[in-house]
ZAVEX-826020 format. One record per residue: residue in three letters; y, z negated, x of N, C-alpha, C, O in turn. Coordinates in steps of 0.1 Angstrom, whole numbers, plus 5000, padded with zeros to 4 digits. Layout:
BEGIN
ALAYZXYZXYZXYZX ...
//
This chain:
BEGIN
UNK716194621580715594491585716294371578717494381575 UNK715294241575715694131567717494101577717794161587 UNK718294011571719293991574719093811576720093731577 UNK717393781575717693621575716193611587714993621585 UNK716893591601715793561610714493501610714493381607 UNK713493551613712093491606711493491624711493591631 UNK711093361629710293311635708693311630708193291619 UNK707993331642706093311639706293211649707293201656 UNK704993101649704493021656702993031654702393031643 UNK702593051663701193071663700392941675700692901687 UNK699292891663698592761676697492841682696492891676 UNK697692841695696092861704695292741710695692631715 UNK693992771707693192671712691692751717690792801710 UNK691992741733690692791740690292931735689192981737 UNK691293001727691293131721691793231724691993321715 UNK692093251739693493341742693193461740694193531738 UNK691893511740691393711736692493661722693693681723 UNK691893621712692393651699694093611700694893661691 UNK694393531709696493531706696593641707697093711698 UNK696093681720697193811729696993931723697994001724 UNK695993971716695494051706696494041696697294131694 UNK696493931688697493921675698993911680699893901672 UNK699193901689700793911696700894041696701494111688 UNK700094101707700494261709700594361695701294461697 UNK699994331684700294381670701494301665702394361659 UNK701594181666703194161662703994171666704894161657 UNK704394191677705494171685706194351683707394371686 UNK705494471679705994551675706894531660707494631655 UNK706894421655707394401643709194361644709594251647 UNK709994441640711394401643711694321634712894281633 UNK710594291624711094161616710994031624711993951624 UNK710394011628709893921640711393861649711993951656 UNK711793791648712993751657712293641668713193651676 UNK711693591673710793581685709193511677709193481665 UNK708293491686707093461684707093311694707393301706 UNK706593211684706793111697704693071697703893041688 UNK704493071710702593091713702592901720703092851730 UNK701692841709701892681713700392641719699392611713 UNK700392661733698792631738698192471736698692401745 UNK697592421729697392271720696492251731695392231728 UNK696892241742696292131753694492251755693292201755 UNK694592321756693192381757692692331770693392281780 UNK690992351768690492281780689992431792689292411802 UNK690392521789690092631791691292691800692292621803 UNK691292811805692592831811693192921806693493021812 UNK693792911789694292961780695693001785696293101786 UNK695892901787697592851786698192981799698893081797 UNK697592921813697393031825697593141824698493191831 UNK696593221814695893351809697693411800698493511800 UNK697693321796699093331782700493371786701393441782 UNK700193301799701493331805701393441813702193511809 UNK700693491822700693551828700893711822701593801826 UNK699493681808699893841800701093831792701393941788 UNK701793741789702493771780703993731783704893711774 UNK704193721800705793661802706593761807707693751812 UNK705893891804707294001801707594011788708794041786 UNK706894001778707194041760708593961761708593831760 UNK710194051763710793941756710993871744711493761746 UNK710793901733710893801720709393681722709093621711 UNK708893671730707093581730708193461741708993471750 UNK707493351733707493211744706393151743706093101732 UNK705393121753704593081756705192881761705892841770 UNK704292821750704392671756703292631760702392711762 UNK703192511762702292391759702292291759702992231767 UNK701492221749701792061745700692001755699892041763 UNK701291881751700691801760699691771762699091771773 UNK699091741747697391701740697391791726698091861718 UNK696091741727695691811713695891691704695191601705 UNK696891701697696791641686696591711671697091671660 UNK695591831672695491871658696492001656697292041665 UNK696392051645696692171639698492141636699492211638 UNK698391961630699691961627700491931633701591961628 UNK700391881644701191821653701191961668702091961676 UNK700292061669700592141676701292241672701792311681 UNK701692301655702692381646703692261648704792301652 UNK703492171647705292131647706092081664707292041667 UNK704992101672705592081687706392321684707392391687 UNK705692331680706092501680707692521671708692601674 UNK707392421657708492471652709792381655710992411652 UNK709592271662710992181668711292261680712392281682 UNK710192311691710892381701711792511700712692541708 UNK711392611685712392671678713592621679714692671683 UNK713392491671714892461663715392431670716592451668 UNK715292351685716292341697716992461706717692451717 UNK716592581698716792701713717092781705717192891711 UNK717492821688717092981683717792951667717392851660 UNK718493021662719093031651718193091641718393211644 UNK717393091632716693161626716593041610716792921611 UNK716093121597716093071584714593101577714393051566 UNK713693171584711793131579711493111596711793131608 UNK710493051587709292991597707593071591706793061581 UNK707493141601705493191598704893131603705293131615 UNK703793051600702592951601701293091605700893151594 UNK700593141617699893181614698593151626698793071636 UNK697693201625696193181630696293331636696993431633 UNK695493301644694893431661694293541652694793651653 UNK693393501642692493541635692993631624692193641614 UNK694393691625694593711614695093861616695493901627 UNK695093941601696194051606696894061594696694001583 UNK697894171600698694161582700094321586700794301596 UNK700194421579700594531583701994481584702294361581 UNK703094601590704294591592704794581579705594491577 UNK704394671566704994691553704694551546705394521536 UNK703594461549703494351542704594261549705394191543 UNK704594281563705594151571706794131561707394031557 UNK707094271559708494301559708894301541710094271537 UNK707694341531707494251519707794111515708294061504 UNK707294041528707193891519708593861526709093761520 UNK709093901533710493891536710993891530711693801527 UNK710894041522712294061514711793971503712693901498 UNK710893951499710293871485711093731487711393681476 UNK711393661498711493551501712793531501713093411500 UNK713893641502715393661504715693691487716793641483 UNK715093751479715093761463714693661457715293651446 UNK714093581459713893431455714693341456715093261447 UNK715193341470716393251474717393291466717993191463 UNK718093421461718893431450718893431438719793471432 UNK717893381434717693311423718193231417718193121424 UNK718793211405719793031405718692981400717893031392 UNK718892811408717692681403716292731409715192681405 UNK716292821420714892831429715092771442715692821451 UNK714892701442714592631461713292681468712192621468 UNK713592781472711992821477711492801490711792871499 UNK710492661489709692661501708492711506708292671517 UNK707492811499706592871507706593021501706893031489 UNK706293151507705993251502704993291508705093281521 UNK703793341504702493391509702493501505703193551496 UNK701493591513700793691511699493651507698993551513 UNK698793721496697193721492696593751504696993831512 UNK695393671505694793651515693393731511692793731501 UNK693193811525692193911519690393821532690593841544 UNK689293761528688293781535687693901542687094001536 UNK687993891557687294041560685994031561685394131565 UNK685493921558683993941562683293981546682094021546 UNK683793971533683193991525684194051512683694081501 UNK685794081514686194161508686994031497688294041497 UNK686693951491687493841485688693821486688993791497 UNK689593811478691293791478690993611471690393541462 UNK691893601485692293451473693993411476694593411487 UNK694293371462696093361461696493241463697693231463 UNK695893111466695993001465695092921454694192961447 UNK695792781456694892711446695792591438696992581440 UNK695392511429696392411426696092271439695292251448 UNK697192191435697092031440695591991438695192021426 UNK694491921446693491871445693891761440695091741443 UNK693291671433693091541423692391481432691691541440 UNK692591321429691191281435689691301432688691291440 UNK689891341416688591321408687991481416686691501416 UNK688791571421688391701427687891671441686791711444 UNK688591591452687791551464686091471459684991511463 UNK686191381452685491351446684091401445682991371450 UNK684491501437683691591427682891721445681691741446 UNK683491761451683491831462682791761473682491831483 UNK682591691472681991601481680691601481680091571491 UNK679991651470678491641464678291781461678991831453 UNK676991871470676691981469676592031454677192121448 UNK675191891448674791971437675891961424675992051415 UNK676491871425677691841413678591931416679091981406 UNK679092001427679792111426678992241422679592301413 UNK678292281425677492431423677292381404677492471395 UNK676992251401676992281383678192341375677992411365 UNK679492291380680592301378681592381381681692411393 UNK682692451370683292601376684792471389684992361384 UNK685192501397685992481404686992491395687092601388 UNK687892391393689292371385690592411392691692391386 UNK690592471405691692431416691892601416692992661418 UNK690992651413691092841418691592891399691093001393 UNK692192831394692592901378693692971387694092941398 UNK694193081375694893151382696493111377696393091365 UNK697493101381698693091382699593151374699693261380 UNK700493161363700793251357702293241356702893331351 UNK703193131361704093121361704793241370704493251382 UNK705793341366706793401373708193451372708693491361 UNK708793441383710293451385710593581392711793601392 UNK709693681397709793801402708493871396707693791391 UNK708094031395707194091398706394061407706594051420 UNK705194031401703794091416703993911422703293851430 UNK704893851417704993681424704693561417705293551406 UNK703893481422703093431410703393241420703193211432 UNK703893191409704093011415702692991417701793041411 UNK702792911427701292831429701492701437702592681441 UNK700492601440700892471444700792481460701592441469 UNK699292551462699192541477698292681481697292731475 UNK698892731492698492861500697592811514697492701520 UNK696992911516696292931527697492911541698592971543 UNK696692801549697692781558697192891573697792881584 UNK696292981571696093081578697693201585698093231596 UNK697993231570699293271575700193281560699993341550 UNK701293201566702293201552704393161557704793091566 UNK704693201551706593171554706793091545706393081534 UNK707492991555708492901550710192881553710892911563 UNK710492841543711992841545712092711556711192621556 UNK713092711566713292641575713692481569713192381575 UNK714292471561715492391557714492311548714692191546 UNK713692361544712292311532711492251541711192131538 UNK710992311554710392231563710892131572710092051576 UNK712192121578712692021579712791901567712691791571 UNK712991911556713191841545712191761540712391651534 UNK711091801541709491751542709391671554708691581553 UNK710091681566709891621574707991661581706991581583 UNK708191791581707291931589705591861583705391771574 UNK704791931592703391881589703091721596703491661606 UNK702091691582701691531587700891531595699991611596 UNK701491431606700591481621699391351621698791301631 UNK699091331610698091161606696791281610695791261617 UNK697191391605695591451603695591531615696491561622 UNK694191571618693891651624693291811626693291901634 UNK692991791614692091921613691891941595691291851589 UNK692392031589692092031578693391971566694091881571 UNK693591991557694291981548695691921547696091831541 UNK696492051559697292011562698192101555699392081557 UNK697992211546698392261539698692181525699892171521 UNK697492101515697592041509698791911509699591881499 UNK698791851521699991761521701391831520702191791511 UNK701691951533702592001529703192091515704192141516 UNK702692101505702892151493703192021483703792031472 UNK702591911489702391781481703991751481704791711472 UNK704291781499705991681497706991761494708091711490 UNK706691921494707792051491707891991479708891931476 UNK706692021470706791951452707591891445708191911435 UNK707091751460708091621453709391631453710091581444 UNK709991711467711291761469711891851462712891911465 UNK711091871450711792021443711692161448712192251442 UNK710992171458711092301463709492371454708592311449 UNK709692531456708292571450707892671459708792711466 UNK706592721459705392791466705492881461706192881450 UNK704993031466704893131458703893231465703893241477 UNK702893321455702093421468702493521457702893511446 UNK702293621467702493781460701393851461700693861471 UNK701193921444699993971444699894101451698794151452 UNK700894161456700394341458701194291472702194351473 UNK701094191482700694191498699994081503700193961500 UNK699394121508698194151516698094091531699294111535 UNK697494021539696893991551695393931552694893831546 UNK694694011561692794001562692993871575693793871585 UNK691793761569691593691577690193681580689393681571 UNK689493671596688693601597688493491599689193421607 UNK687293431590687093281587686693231606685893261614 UNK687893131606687793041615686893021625685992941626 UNK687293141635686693171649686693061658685593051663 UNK687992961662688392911665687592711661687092631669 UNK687692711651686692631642685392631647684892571657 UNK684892731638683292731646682792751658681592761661 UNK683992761670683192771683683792611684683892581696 UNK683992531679684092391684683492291675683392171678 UNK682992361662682692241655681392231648681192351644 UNK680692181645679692251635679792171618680592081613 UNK679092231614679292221595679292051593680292001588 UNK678091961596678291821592679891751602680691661599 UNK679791821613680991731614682091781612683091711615 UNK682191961606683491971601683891901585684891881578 UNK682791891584682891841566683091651570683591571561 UNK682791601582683091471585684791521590685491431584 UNK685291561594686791571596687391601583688491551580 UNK686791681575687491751562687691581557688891581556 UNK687291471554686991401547687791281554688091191546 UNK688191271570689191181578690291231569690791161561 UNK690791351569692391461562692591411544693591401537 UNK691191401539691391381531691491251527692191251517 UNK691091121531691091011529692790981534693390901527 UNK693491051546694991041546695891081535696891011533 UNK695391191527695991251517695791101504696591001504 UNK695191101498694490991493695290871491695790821481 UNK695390821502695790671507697490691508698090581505 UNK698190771511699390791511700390891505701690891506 UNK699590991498699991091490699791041475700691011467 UNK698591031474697790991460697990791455697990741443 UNK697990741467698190601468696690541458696690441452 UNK695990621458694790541457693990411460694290391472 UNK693190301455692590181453691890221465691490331469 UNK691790051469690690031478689390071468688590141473 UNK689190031454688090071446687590211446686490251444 UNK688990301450688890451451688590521458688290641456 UNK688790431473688290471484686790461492686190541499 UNK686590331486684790271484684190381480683390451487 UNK684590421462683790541461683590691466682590761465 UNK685090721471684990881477683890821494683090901499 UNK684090681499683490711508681890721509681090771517 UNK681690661498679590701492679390831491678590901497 UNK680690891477680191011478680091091490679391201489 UNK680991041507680891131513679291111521678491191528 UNK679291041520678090981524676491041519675491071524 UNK676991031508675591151495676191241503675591231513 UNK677391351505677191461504676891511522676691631525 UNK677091361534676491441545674891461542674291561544 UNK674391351537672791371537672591491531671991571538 UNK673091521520672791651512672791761521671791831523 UNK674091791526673891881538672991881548672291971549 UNK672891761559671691801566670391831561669591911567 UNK669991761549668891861535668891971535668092041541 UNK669992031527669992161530669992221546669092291550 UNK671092201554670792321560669292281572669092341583 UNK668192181565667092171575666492301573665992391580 UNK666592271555665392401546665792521549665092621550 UNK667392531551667892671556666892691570665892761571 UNK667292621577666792641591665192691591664892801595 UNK664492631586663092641585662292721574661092741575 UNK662992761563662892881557663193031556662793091547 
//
């Protein structure tokens, strides 16, 4: 077993089938040094449910925040209640929705403990390839989005002409099978503790969406690097949690609040630059409710 304590935090929201499910598969994991379960204000009686199944597991702590303030601000009410109570050096970011075997857990561990001995590696994220279970797809990450790529994304048909510049594949490496990249899937991934305090954790401006993107933005600037491994593995289902609360025009109107934060204080973009992403977002709600009418009615 790893010799450097690895914490999960996992956010629930009105989801409790799928925590208590992905707890009872982790919590067999002796890599696991406790699981902290952050109930993000559900309006449901999640929180209730959470406690009640799960306040004999001893390594599981069941919280709850106050409000919902989002994806980022409910991970980091999870990972500061850690750091006041528990000695530990990774942090796992993960979703209800996810799975990922004992030999992968215990992979990106050791991957993560081989990197840190590295001279001149400061390593703040290690991922596992993320596998789609609904259609079989691996994706390893992607680069930093540009503005000219929110941009460009914004607009159905200017994206479908165009190959996606952000999914090239990564070829930098410092280990086997581990490949540098800018930004991983925030579904499920390790971070070094000391990397995430040093970023000063997830930007809690946003709420929903590209909160991975920021955090790889300030690791960067801080010197620290990203990394996914290609031969481990975790299957996710696409955003269970998401789609029972949101639908497509107004998750693509939140994608675009997250992104205009990134923008304006990451990117430090013009008022002239902001005018324009906000037309394009504007082309691209119409375009969608276009489309999905013809879906509907065809």
């Amino acid at each position: 077993m790893s010799s450097m304590r690895t914490i999960l935090v996992l956010l629930n929201y009105n989801n409790y089938s799928d925590t208590i499910s992905f707890v009872k598969r982790m919590k067999r994991y002796d890599e696991l040094y406790r699981i902290i379960i952050v109930d993000n204000a559900s309006v449901n009686n999640s929180f209730s449910v959470l406690k009640s199944s799960l306040s004999n597991v001893k390594k599981v702590d069941v919280v709850e925040s106050e409000v919902n303030g989002g994806y980022a601000r409910g991970n980091n009410y999870g990972i500061k209640y850690a750091l006041s109570r528990y000695e530990f050096q990774n942090i796992i970011i993960a979703n209800p929705d996810v799975s990922i075997s004992g030999d992968s857990l215990l992979d990106l561990i050791k991957r993560k403990e081989k990197l840190d001995e590295l001279n001149g590696c400061r390593t703040g994220i290690v991922a596992p390839t993320m596998i789609n279970k609904s259609n079989g797809r691996k994706s390893s990450g992607w680069k930093l989005p540009r503005y000219v790529d929110d941009v460009r994304s914004n607009l159905m048909i200017i994206s479908k002409l165009f190959k996606n510049p952000l999914h090239e594949d990564h070829t930098d490496t410092l280990l086997k099978n581990t490949k540098s990249i800018d930004v991983v899937s925030g579904a499920f991934f390790l971070i070094d503790r000391d990397a995430m305090v040093d970023v000063d954790f997830f930007d809690e401006r946003t709420f929903l969406y590209c909160e991975e993107r920021i955090l790889s933005f300030k690791l960067k600037k801080e010197g620290y690097l990203n990394f996914v491994c290609s031969d481990c593995f975790f299957y996710h289902q696409s955003s269970t949690t998401i789609r029972a609360s949101i639908n497509e025009i107004n998750a693509f109107k939140e994608l675009n609040k997250s992104k205009k934060i990134y923008h304006k204080y990451y990117l430090k973009t013009s008022s002239l630059q902001d005018k324009i992403f906000q037309l394009t977002a504007f082309i691209g709600i119409l375009e969608r409710k276009v489309y999905f009418y013809l879906k509907a009615i065809g």
